[in-house]
C-alpha positions as CSV (number, residue, x, y, z in Angstrom):
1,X,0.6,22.1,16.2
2,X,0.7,19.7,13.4
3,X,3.7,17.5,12.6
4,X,4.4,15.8,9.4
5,X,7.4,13.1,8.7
6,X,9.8,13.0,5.8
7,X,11.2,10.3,4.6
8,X,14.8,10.9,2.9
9,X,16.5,8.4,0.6
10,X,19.7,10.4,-0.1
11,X,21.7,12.8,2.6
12,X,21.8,15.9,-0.3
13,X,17.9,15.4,-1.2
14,X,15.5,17.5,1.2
15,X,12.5,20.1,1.5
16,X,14.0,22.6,0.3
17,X,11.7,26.1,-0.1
18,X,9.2,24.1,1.5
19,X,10.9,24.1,4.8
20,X,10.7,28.1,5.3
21,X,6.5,27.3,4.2
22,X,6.3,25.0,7.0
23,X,8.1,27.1,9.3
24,X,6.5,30.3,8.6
25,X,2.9,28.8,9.2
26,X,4.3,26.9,12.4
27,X,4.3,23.5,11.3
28,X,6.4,20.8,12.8
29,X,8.4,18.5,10.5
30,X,11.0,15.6,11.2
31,X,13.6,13.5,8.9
32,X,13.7,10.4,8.6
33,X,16.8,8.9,7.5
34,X,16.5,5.1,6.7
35,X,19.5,5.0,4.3
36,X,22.1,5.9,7.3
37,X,23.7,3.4,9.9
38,X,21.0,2.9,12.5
39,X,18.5,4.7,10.6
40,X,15.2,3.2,10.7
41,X,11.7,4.2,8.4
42,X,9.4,5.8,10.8
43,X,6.7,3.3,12.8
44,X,3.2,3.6,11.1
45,X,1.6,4.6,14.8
46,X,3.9,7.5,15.2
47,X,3.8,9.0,11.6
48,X,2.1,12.5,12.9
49,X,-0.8,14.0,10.7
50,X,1.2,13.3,7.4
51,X,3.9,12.1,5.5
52,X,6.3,12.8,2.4
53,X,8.4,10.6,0.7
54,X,11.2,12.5,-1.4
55,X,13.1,11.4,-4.1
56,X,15.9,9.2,-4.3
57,X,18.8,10.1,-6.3
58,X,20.2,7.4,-8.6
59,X,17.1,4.6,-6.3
60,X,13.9,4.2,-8.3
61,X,11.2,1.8,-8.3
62,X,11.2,-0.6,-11.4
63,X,15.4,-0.7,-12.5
64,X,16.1,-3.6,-11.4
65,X,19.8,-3.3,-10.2
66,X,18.5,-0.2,-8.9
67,X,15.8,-0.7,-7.1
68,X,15.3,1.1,-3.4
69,X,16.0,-1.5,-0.7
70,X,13.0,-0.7,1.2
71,X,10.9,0.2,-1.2
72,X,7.9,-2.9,-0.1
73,X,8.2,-1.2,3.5
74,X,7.8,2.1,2.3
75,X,4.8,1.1,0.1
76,X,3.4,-0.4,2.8
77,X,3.4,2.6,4.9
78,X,2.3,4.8,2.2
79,X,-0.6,2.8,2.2
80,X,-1.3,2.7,5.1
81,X,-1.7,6.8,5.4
82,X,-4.5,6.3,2.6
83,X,-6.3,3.9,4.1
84,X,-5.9,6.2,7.1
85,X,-6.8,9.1,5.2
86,X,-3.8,10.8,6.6
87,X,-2.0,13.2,3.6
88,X,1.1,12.0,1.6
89,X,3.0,14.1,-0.3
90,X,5.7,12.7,-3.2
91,X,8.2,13.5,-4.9
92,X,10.3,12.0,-7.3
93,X,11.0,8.7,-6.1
94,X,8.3,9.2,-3.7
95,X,5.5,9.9,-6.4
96,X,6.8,6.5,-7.4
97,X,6.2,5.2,-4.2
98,X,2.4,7.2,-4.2
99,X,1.8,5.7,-7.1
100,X,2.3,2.2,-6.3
101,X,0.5,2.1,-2.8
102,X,-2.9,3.2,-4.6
103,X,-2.6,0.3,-6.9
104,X,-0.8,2.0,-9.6
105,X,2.6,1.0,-11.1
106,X,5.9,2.3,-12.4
107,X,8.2,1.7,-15.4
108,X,11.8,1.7,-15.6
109,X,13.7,4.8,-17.2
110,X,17.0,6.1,-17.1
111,X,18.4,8.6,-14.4
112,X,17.6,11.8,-15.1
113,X,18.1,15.2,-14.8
114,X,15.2,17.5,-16.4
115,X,14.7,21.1,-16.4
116,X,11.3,22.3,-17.8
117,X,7.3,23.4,-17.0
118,X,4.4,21.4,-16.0
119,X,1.1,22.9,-17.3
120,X,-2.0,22.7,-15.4
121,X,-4.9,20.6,-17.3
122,X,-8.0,21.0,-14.2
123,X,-8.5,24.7,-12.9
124,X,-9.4,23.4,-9.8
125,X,-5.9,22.0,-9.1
126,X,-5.1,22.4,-5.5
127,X,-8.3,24.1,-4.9
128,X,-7.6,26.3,-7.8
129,X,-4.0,27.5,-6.6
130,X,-2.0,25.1,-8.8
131,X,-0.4,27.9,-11.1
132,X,-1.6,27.2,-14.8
133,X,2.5,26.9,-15.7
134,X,5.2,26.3,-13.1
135,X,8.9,24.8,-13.5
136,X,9.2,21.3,-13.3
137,X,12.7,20.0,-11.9
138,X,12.9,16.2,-11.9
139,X,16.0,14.1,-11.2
140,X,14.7,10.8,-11.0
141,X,15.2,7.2,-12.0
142,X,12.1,5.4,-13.4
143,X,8.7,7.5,-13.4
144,X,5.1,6.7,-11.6
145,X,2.0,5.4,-13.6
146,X,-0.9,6.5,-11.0
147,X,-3.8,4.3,-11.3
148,X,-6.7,5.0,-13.5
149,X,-8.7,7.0,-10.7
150,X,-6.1,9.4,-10.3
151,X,-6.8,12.4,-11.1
152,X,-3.6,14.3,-13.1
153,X,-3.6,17.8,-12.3
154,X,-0.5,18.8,-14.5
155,X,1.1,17.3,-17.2
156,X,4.7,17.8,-18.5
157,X,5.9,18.9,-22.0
158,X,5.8,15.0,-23.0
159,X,2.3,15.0,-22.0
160,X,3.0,12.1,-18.9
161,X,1.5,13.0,-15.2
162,X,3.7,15.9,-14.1
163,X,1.1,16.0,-10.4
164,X,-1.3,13.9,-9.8
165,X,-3.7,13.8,-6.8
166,X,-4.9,10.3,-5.2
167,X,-8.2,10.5,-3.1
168,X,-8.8,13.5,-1.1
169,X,-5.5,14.7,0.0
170,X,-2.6,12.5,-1.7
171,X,-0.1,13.9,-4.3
172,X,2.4,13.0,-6.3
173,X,4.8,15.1,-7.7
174,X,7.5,14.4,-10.3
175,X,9.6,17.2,-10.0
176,X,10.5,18.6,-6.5
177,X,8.3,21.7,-5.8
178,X,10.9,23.5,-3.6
179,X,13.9,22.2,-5.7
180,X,17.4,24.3,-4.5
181,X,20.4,24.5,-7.1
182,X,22.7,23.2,-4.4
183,X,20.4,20.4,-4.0
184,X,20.8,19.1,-7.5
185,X,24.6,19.5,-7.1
186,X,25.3,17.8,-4.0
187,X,23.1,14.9,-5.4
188,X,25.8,15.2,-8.4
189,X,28.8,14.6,-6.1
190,X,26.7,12.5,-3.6
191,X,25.9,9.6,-6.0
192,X,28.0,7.0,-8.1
193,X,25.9,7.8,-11.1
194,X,25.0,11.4,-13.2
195,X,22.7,11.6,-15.4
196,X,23.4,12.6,-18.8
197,X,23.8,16.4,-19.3
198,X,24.1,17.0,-15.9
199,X,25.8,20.1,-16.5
200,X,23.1,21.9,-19.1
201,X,20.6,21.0,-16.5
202,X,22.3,23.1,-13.5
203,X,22.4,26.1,-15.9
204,X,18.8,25.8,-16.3
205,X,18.3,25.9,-12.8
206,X,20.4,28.7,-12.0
207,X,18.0,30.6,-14.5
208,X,14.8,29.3,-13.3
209,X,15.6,29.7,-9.3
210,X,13.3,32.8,-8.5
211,X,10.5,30.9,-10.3
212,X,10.8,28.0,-8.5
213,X,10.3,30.3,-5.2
214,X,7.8,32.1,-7.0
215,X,5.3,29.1,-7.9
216,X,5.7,27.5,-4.9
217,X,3.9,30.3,-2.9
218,X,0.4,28.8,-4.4
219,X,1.3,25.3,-4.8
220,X,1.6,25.5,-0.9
221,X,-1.5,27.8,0.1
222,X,-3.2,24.7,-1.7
223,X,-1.5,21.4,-0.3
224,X,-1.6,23.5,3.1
225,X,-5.5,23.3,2.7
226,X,-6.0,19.9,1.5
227,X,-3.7,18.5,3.9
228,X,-5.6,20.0,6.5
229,X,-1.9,20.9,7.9
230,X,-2.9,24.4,9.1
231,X,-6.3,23.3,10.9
232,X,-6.7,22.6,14.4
């Protein structure tokens, strides 16, 4: 049986939809939790056969009054899974973090909450499962520039990296694939910070929640084969 770790920055971000996907095809999954008292980042020889990084609320990457405190450690151990070749998955913050470990960098941007699509611009996106629209929910501080031999396998309305993939089985995601309304509002009264029209943003979600559930189906038929997460 597989096992992947997650890394969590905040107490109100998680898997979400992804969790029933795991569970239903019997793979193993544990949190991380290095932003609570005793809480430590996971060590690099007992990571399991993958690991995602989630995002991390009002933390990014390139603010910097804002700037994750162990972000260099977590860098470090992304890297480490790709010279490994063991999958990564991130998301938000994390694709940040992706970003960063394969040589890539970030810029700073405001907190944000933003409810929209991501279109797909390679139809062999996930091996060919990435839908060719699907909702994009990002609430992030700063945003990822993925290195030049990324490949970006969906853009946003803006045209900037919505997913990209790095090497054979490393993703980055802007906006969280299995994104929950309650999520996004226990983040609200988690953190010290909202972004700007929080509230028009949670009414966008509320109308886009079955397809969120709904495109995640295929997005996770083809990280489940790339990761290799349901082999032996």
């Amino acid at each position: 049986m597989k096992y992947v770790t997650v890394i969590q920055h905040t107490q109100s971000e998680w898997l979400g939809h992804i969790e029933d996907h795991f569970e239903g095809r019997g793979i193993r999954f544990g949190y991380s939790r290095p932003f609570t008292a005793g809480g430590k980042l996971p060590d690099r020889d007992l990571l399991g056969d993958g690991l995602i990084v989630l995002g991390g609320g009002p933390w990014g990457t390139a603010t910097a009054d804002r700037t994750l405190p162990t972000l260099e450690a977590e860098v470090r151990l992304a890297r480490v899974c790709l010279m490994l070749d063991k999958p990564v998955i991130g998301i938000g913050l994390g694709a940040q973090i992706l970003a960063l470990a394969a040589d890539g960098r970030s810029e700073a941007a405001p907190l944000t909450l933003r409810v929209g699509e991501a279109r797909r611009v390679r139809d062999d996106a996930l091996n060919g499962f990435l839908p060719e629209r699907y909702p994009n929910v990002v609430y992030m501080r700063d945003r990822p520039i993925p290195p030049d031999y990324a490949q970006v396998l969906a853009i946003d309305e803006g045209g900037v990296p919505a997913l990209f993939q790095i090497g054979r089985n490393a993703f980055g995601f802007t906006g969280h694939p299995g994104v929950r309304r309650a999520m996004i509002e226990d983040l609200l009264m988690e953190c010290d910070e909202v972004p700007e029209d929080a509230a028009a943003g949670l009414d966008k979600l509320l109308a886009i929640g079955g397809a969120v559930e709904d495109a995640l189906v295929p997005i996770m038929a083809g990280l489940i084969q790339l990761t290799g997460w349901m082999g032996p």
